[in-house]
C-alpha positions in Angstrom: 0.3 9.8 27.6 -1.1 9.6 23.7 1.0 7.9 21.2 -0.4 7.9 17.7 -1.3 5.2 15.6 1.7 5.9 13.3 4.0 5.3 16.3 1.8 2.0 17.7 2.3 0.5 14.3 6.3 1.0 14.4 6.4 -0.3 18.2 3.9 -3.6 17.1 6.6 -4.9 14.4 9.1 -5.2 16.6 10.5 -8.8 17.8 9.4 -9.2 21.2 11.7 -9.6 24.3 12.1 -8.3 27.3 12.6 -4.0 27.4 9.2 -4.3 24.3 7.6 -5.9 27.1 7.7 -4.0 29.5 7.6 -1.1 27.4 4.3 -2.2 25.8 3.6 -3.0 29.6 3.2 0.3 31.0 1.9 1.9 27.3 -1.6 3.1 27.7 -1.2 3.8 31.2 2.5 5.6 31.6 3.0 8.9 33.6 5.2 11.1 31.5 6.2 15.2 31.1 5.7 14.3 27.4 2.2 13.8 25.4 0.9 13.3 21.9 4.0 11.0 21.2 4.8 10.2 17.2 7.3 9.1 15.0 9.6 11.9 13.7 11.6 12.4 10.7 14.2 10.6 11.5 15.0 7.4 12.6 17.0 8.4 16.0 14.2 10.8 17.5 10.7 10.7 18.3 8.3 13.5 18.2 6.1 15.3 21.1 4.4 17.8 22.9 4.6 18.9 26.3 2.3 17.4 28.9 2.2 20.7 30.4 0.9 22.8 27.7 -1.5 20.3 26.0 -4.9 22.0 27.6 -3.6 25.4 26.4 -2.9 24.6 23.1 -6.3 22.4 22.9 -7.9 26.1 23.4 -5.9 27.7 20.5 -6.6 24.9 18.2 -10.0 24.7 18.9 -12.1 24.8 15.3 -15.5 24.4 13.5 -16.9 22.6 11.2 -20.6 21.7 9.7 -23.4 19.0 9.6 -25.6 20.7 7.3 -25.7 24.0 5.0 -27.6 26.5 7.2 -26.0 29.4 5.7 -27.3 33.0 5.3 -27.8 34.0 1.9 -26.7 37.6 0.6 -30.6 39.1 0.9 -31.6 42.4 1.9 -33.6 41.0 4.7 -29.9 39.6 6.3 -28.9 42.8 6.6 -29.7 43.5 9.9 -28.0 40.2 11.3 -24.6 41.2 8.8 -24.3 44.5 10.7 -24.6 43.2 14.3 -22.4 40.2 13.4 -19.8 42.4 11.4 -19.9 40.7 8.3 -20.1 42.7 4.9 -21.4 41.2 2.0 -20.2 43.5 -0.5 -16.7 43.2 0.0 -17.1 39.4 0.7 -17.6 36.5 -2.1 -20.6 34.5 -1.5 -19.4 31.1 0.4 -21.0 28.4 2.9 -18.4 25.6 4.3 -20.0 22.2 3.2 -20.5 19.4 5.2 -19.2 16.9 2.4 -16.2 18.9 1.9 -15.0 19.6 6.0 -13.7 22.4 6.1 -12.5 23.9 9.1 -13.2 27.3 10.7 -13.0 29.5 13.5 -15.9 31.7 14.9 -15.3 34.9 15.0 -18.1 36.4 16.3 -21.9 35.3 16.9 -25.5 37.0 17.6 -29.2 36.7 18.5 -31.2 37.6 15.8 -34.4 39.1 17.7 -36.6 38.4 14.5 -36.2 34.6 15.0 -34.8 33.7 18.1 -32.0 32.1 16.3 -28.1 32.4 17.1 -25.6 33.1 13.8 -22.1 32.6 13.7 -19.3 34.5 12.3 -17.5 31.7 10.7 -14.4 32.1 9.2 -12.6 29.2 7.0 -9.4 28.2 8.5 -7.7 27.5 4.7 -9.2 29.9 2.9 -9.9 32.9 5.0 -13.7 33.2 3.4 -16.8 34.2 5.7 -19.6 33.1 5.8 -22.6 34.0 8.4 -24.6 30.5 9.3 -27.0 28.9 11.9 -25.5 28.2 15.3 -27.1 24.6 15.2 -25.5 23.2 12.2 -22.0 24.3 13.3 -20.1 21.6 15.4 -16.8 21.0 17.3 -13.9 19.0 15.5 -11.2 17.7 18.0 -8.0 19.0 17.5 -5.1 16.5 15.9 -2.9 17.5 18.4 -0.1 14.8 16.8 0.2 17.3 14.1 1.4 19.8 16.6 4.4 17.4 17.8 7.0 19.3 16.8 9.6 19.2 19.4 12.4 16.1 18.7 13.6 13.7 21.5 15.7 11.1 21.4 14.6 7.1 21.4 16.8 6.5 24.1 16.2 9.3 26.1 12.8 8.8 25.9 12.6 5.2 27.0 14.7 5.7 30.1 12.4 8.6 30.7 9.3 6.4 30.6 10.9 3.9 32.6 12.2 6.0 35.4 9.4 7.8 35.8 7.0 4.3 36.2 9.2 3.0 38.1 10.5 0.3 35.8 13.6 -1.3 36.2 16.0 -1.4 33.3 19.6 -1.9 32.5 21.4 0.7 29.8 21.8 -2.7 27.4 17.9 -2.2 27.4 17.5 0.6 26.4 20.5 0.4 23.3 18.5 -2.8 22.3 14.9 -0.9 22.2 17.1 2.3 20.5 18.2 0.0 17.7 15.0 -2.2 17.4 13.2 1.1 17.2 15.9 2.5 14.5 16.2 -0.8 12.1 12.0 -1.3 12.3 11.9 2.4 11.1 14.3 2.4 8.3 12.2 -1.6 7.0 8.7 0.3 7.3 9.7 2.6 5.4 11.0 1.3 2.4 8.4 -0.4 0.6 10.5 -2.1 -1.4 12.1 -4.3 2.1 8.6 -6.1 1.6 9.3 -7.8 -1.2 11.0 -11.3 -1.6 11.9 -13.6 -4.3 10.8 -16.9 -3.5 11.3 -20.1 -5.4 10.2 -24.0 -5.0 7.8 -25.6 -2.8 7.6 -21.8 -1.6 6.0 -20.9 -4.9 2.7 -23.2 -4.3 2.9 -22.0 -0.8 1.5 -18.2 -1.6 -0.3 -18.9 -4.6 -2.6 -19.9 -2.1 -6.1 -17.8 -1.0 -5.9 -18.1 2.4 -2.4 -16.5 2.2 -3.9 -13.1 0.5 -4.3 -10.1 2.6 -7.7 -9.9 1.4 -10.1 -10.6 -1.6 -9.5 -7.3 -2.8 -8.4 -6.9 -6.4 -6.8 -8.7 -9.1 -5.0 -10.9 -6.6 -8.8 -11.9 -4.5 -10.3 -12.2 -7.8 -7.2 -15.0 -9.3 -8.6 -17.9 -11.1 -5.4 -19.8 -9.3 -6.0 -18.8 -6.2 -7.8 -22.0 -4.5 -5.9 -24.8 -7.0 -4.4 -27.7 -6.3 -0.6 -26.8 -4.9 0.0 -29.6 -7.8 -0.7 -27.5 -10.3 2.1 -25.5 -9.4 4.8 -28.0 -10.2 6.1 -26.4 -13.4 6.9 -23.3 -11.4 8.5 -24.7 -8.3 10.8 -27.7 -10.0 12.4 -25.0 -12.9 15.0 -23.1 -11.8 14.2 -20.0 -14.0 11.1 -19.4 -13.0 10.5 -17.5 -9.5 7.5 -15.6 -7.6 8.1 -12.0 -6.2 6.0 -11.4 -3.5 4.6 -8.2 -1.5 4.2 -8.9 2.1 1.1 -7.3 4.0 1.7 -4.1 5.9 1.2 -6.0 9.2 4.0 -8.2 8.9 6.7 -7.4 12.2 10.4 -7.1 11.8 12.5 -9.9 12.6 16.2 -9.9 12.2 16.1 -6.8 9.9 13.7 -8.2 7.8 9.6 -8.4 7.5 7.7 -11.5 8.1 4.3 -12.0 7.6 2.1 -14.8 6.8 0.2 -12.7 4.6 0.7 -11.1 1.3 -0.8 -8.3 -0.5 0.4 -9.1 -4.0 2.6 -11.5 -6.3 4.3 -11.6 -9.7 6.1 -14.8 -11.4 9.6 -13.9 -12.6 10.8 -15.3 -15.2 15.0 -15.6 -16.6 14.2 -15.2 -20.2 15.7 -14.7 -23.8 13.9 -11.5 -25.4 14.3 -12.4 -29.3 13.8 -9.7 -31.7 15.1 -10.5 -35.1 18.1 -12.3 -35.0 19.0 -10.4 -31.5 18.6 -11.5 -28.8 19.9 -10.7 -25.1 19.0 -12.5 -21.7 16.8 -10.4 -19.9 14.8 -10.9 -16.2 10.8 -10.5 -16.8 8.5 -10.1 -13.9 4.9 -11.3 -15.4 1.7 -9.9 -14.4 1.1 -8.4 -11.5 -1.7 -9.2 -9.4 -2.6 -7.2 -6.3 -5.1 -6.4 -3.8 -4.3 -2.7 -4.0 -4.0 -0.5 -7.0 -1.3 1.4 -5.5 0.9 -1.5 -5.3 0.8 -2.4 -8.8 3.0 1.5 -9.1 5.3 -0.3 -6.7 6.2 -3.2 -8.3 7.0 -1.5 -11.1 9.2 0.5 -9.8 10.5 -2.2 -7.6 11.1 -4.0 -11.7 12.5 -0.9 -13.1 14.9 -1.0 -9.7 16.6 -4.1 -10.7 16.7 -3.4 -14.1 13.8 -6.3 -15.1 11.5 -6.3 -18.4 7.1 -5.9 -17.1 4.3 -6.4 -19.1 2.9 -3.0 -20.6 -0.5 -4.1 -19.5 -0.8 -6.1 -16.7 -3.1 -8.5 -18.4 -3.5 -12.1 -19.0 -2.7 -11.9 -23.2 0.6 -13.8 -24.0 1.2 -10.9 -26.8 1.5 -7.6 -24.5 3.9 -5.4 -24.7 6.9 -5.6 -22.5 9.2 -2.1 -21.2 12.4 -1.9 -19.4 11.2 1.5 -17.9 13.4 2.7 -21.5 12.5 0.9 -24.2 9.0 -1.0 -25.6 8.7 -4.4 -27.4 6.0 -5.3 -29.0 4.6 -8.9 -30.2 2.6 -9.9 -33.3 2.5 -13.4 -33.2 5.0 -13.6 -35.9 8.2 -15.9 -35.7 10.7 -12.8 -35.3 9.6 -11.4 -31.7 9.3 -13.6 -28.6 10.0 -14.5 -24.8 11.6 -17.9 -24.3 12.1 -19.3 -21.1 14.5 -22.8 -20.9 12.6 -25.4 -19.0 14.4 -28.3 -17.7 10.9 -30.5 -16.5 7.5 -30.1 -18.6 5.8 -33.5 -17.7 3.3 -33.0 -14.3 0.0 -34.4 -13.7 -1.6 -30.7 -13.7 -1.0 -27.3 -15.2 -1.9 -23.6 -14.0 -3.4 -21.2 -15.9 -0.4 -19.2 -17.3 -0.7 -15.4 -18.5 2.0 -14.8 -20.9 4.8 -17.7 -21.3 1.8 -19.9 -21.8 2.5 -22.2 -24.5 5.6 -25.0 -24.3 7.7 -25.9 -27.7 9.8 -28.9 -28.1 9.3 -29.8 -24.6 12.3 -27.5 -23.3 10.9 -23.7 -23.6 8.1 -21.4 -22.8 7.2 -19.2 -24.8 4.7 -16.0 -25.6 4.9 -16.9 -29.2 2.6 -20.0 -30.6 3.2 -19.3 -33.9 5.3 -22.7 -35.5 7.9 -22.4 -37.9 8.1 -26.1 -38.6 5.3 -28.1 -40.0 6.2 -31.1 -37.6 6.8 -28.7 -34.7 3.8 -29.2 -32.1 3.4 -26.6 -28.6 0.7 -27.2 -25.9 -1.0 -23.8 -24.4 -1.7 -23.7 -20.7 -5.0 -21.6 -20.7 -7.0 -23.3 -18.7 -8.0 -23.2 -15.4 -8.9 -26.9 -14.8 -5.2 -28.3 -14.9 -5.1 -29.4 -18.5 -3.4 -28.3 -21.3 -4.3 -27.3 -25.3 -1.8 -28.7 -28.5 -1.6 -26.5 -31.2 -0.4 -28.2 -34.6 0.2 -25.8 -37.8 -0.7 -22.9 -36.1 -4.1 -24.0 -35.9 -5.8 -25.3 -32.5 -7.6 -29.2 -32.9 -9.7 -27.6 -30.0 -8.6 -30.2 -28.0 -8.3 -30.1 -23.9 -5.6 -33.5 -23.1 -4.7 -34.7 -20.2 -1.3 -35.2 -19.3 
């Protein structure tokens, strides 16, 4: 029995108890009337082919493809060949399958050309219909996917008690409702992308900023400046309650009690419970920050995870304090003057170390973080966290004393 890699990845997040076990047990080896099992449509069937008629369809899905252009070209001195092979290149475009491309084809029909000794193939492109007459040697087999020909629908539960009964397995029916729902609720998680995602807040916050924790040093999330500092330098983010981390969990996290765990993560965002000030409005809003990721893909995702909940993202996900923020509706932008801003209220700002921060990067008064370093007051004084050693810059009359302090 084949199960496809689709349907092995479903079976591997489960929790592990007893019916998995065995299940798993008797996997790669399992006598069944059913072949080429994967995952259907739905969350209460699974899909196959029968055992039975798998060599038989093999045969009628049997097709062609290329290593090489070997084609015939449209010269009188083919001619001969065209005629014995049935191909006629007047009422036929020009075309040769490439080798880059794949395509697939049948042969319809092949000969010996007596000039050469050579064999030439009919070969007929599987998408396109378009001929093409071409050297035996360059054409080779390509397997049939026959998980793309599962069509027929069986139950889960039917199925289990099928595999079991026919490898002799014992079993008791609470089994197989426990597998039937494992299989269900682990279906329904994998695919929603958005059930990999969780807030996180505290000591958890230091906890993923870490390296080791990344799925891999792929993208802007391999490449983060913060990725192997101090968990110290974290303490701003962990010790205020407004500030939280949204993370994506890897792909190859397993399912436990209806939700994904995984030690790895494939992306992270702070999240911020802001005041967006514009003028003399202003309105509490929820801002997720930059976005870093290992795959581009995912940046799409969290955006749309944002948009979701209704949350304010950067434009650009960048590391400049003064880009553009969107609600999915509307657009604010910044100029550095006093009427447009992001506060965040802060209840601690005094830690040995600082992290590098992207957008809310400079402190006023001691109480906020802000996008905004531009001072209304003469007297007023803000520090900018742009650096990636754990220090911090002061800004006085809107004019950096190019100064790096420690705290």
């Amino acid at each position: 029995m084949k199960v496809s890699e689709e349907f092995l990845n479903l079976i591997n997040r489960f929790r592990y108890n007893g019916v998995v076990g065995k299940f798993k047990k008797v996997l790669n080896s399992a006598i069944s009337d059913y072949d080429y099992i994967t995952v259907s449509d739905s969350n209460k069937f699974i899909n196959f082919f029968a055992t039975s008629k798998a060599d038989e369809l093999k045969k009628k899905l049997i097709r062609y493809t290329v290593d090489s252009i070997r084609n015939l070209t449209h010269s009188d001195s083919n001619d001969k060949i065209f005629e014995a092979i049935g191909y006629n290149k007047y009422e036929n475009e020009y075309w040769y399958p490439s080798p880059d491309e794949g395509h697939l084809g049948e042969i319809i029909n092949e000969v010996l050309s007596e000039k050469t000794g050579k064999t030439y193939v009919l070969f007929k492109c599987c998408e396109t219909g378009r001929l093409s007459v071409i050297n035996k040697e360059a054409i080779i087999l390509s397997e049939p996917n026959l998980f793309n020909e599962s069509k027929n629908k069986l139950k889960v539960g039917r199925f289990i008690t099928h595999i079991f009964e026919k490898n002799n397995i014992e079993f008791k029916s609470s089994e197989i409702e426990e597998f039937v729902n494992l299989y269900k609720s682990t279906y329904d998680i994998i695919n929603d992308k958005f059930s990999f995602f969780e807030l996180v807040d505290g000591e958890d916050i230091p906890y993923w900023y870490k390296h080791e924790r990344y799925e891999s040093d792929g993208g802007t999330l391999g490449s983060s400046c913060m990725g192997n500092a101090d968990p110290s330098y974290f303490d701003i983010y962990k010790s205020n309650s407004n500030c939280k981390l949204l993370i994506l969990k890897s792909t190859d996290g397993v399912v436990v009690n209806g939700k994904i765990k995984s030690d790895k993560i494939c992306g992270r965002a702070l999240v911020w419970n802001a005041t967006l000030k514009v003028g003399d409005d202003e309105r509490k809003i929820t801002f997720m920050d930059r976005i870093y990721y290992n795959n581009d893909s995912d940046e799409t995702v969290f955006i749309k995870y944002a948009q979701n909940n209704g949350w304010w993202y950067k434009t650009s996900q960048n590391y400049y304090p003064d880009t553009s923020i969107t609600n999915g509706d509307e657009v604010v932008s910044f100029d550095q003057s006093d009427n447009k801003r992001i506060d965040v209220n802060i209840e601690y700002i005094f830690f040995k170390k600082y992290p590098y921060i992207d957008t809310l990067c400079y402190v006023k008064d001691e109480k906020t973080l802000t996008n905004n370093w531009q001072l209304g007051d003469d007297k007023e004084t803000c520090h900018g966290f742009r650096s990636t050693g754990g220090y911090y810059e002061t800004y006085e009359n809107e004019k950096s004393i190019k100064k790096i302090l420690e705290w």
